[in-house]
C-alpha positions as a printed Julia matrix, in Angstrom:
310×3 Matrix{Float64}:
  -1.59    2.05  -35.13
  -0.56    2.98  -38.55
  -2.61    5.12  -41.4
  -1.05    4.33  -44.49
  -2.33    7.9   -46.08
  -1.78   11.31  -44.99
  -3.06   12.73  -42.17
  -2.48   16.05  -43.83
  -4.71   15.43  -47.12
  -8.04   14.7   -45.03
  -7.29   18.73  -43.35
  -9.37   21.12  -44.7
  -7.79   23.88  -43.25
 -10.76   26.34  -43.56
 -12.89   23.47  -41.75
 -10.99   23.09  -38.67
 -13.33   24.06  -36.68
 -15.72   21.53  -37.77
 -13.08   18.53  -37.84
 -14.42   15.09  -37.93
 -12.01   12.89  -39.01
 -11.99    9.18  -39.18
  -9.03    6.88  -40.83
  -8.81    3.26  -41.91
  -5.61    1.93  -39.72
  -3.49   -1.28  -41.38
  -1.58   -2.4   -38.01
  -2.31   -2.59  -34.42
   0.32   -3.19  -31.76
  -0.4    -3.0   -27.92
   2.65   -2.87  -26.0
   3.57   -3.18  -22.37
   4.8     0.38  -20.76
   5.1     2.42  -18.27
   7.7     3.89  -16.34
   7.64    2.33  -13.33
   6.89   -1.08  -14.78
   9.52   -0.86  -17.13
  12.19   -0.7   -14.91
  11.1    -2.46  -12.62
  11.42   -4.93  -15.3
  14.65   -4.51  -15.91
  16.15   -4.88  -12.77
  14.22   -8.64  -12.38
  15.88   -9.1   -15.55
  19.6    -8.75  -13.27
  18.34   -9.94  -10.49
  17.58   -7.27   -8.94
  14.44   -7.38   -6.28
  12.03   -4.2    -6.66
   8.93   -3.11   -5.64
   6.38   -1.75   -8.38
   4.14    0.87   -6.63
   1.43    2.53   -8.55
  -2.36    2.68   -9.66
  -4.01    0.66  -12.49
  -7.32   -0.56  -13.2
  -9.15   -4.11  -13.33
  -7.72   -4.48  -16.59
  -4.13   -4.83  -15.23
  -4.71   -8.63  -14.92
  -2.62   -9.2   -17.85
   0.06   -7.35  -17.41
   0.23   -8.3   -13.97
   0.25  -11.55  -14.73
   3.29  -10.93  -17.44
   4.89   -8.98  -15.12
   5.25  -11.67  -12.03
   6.1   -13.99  -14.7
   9.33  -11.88  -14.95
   9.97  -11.3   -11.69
   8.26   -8.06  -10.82
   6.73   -7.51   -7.68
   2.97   -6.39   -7.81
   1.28   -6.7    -4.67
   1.73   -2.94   -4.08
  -0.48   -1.88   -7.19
  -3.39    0.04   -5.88
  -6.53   -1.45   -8.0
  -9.01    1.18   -8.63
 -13.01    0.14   -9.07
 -13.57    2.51  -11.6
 -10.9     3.53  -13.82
  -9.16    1.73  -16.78
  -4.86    2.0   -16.54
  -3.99    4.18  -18.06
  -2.37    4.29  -21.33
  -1.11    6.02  -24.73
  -2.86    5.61  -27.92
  -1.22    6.91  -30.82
  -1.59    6.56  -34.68
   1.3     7.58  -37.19
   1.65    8.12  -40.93
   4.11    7.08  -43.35
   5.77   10.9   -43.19
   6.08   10.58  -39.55
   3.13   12.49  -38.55
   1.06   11.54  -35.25
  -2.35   11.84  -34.06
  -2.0    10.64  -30.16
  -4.14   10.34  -27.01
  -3.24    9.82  -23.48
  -5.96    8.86  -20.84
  -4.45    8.97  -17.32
  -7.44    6.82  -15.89
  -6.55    5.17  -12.64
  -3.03    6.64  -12.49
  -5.15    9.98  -10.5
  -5.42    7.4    -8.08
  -1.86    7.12   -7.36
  -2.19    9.93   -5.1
  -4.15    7.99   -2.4
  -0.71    5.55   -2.1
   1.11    5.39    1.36
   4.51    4.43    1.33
   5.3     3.36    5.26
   2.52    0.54    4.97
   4.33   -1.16    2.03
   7.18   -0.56    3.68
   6.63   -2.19    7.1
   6.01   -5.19    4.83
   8.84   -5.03    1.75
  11.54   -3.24    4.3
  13.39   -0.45    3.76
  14.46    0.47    0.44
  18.01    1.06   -0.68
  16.0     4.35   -2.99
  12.39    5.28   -3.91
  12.32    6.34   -7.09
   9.45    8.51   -7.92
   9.04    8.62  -11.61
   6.36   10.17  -13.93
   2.64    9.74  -12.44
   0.01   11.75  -11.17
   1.68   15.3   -10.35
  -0.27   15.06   -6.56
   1.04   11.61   -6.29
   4.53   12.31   -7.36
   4.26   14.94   -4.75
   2.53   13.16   -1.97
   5.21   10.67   -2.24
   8.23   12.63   -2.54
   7.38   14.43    0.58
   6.8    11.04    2.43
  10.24   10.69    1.35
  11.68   13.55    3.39
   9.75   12.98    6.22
  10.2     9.46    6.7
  13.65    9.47    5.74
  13.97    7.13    2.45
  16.31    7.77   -0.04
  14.9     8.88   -3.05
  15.67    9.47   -6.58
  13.72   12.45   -8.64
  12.54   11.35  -12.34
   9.87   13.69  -13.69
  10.52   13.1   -16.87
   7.75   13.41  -18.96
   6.05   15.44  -16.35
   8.26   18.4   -16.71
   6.21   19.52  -19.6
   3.08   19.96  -17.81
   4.63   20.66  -14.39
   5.43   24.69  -13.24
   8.87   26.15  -11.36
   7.21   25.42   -8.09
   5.78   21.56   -8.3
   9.68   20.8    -9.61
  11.58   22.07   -7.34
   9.31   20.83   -5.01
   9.97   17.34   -6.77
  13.93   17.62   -6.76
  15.0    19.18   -3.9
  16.67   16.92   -1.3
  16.94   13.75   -3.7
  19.81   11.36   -3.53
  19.9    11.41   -7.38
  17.99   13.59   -9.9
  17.65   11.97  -13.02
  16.98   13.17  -16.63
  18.05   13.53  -20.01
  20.05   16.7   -21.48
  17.07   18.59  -22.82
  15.13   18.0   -19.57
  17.69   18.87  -17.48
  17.74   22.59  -19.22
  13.95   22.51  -18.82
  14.42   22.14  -14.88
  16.39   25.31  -15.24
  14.67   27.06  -16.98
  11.39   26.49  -15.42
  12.68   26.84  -11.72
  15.15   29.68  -12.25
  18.08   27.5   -10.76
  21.23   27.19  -12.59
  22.83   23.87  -13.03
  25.03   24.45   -9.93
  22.26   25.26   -8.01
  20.63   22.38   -9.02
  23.17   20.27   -8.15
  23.24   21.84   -4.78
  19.88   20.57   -3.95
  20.88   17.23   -4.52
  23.18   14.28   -4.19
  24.03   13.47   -7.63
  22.78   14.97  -11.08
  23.06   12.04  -13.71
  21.72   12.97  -17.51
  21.72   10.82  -20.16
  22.79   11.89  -23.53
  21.5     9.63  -25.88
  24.18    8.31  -28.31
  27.25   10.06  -26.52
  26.21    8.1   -23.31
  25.61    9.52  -20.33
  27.29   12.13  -17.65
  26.93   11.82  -13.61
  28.25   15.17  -11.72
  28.78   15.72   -7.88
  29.06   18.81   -6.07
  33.06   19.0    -5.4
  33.91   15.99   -7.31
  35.12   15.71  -11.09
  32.51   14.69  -13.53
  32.12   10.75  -14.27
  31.51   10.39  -18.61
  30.55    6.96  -19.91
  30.27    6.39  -23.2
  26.98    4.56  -24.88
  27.49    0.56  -25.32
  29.72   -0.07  -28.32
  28.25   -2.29  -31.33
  24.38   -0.69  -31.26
  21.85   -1.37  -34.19
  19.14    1.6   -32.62
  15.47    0.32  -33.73
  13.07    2.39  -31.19
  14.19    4.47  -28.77
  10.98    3.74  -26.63
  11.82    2.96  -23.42
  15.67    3.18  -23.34
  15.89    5.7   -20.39
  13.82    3.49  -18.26
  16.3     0.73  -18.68
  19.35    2.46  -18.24
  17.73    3.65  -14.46
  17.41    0.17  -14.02
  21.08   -0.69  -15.31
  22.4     2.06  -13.32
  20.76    1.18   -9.89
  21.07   -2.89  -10.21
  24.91   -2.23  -10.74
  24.41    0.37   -7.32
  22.61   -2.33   -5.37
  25.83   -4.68   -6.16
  27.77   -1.37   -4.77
  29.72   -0.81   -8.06
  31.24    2.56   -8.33
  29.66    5.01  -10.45
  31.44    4.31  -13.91
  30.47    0.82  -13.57
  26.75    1.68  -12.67
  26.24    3.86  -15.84
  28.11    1.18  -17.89
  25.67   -1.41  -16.88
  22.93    1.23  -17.49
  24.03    1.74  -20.92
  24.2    -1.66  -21.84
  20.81   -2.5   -20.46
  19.49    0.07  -22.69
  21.18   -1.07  -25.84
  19.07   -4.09  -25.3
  16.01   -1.98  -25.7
  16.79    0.36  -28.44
  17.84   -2.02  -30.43
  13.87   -4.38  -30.1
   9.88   -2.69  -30.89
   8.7    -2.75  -27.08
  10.06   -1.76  -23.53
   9.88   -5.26  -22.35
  10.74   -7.26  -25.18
  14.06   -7.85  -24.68
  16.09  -10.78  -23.65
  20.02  -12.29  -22.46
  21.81  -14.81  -20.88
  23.99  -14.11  -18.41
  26.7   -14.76  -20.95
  25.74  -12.57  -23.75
  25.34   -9.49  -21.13
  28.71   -9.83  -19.71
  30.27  -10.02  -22.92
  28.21   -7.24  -24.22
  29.79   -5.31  -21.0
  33.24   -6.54  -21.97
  33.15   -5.57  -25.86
  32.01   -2.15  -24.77
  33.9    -1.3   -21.91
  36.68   -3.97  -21.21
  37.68   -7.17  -19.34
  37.75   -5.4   -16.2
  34.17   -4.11  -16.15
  32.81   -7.58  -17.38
  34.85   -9.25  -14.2
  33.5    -6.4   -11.88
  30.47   -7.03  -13.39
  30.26  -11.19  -13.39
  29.67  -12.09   -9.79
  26.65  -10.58   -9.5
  25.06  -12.29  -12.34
  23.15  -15.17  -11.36
């Protein structure tokens, strides 16, 4: 939503403790989110078969609905009987400011998900990626993981906030692939006492994204891989732009691209997003992605790229 005032001239800063505050908004906009759904959205968009696993509430109809539209599996999502999905509400003001509310609602029930069941019936998967959700689910599922032998790829994101030393190295240690962004990446330090090389020791493959200078993947013995961000970008909202480089990035593994390739297509993805209002907005041919690819990175990616575009 959007206050056209100030949220700072209806503070009375002596009267804080009595606050009761009420504003006249000029714009609504609901939008489609979510971690898991968006990139599970983006990898229908190339193709790519997925499995969306999580917890929402009756109200998911909707979005379930817009979602198989588009190619996303949802027979995995755990309804709950009593809890609305969850979801962000946020106001701003002309200067920037923001008034926000997050109500986790069904998402607690995440933790009651079993991965072998859905399993025995979508077959093994290539990774798991365990992305921001209920802390108890993340780590219910992540130790599933380990003991059942899946592949899987840590993404706390927005979770590292709220999460101690313990719960993430609980979270990252043993993953195929830990993924983050720079500043999260020093927060996993910093919170679980590792250095980056010890990080890295715990796991596969470190990739962080770097915003507009792209993104870096590092390897324990191996010389970092650098990819620059797509060439030609108009950025409009950054919302959702992580999510759909993941999906870039694995869609481009699943065709078993080598890793400059992967984070290529992961970049581009994303341009598609940061450059629309929404995480699932977005839209290309087969044409326009490939030269997209080609103008950012060359003829040779776009033909590496091509045959696994339907």
């Amino acid at each position: 939503m959007h206050f056209p005032g100030r949220f700072a001239d209806s503070l009375v800063v002596e009267q804080l403790d009595k606050i009761s505050l009420s504003f006249l908004v000029d714009d609504l906009e609901i939008r489609r989110g979510g971690v898991a759904p968006n990139i599970c959205f983006g990898l229908a968009q190339l193709g790519v078969p997925s499995v969306l696993v999580g917890a929402a509430g009756e109200d998911f109809a909707g979005y379930r609905s817009w979602l198989e539209r588009h190619g996303v599996e949802c027979a995995h999502v755990r309804i709950s009987d009593s809890q609305h999905t969850a979801r962000f509400v946020c106001t701003t003001d002309p200067t920037g400011a923001q008034i926000a509310s997050f109500y986790p609602g069904a998402m607690s029930e995440a933790r009651l998900i079993e991965l072998s069941p859905i399993v025995a019936t979508a077959g093994h998967p290539a990774y798991v990626l365990i992305g921001a959700d209920d802390p108890d689910g993340m780590l219910r599922h992540t130790e599933e993981c380990r003991q059942r032998g899946y592949r899987f790829i840590a993404d706390p994101s927005q979770q590292l906030a709220f999460s101690d030393g313990a719960l993430i190295r609980q979270l990252i240690d043993g993953a195929a692939i830990v993924m983050t962004n720079e500043y999260e990446s020093h927060m996993i330090e910093q919170k679980t006492g590792w250095s980056a090389d010890e990080v890295l020791s715990r796991v596969g493959m470190q990739v962080t994204t770097l915003g507009k200078d792209g993104v870096r993947i590092r390897r324990v013995g191996e010389p970092d891989v650098v990819v620059s961000a797509a060439a030609n970008v108009t950025p409009l909202e950054p919302t959702g732009v992580g999510d759909a480089f993941r999906a870039g990035f694995l869609a481009a593994a699943t065709w078993g691209l080598d890793l400059e390739r992967q984070a290529q297509v992961g970049c581009v993805l994303a341009a598609y997003v940061v450059e629309t209002v929404g995480t699932q907005e977005y839209g290309f041919t087969s044409a326009d992605f490939l030269a997209r690819v080609e103008a950012s990175y060359g003829p040779a990616a776009a033909a590496d790229v091509a045959s696994h575009l339907g």
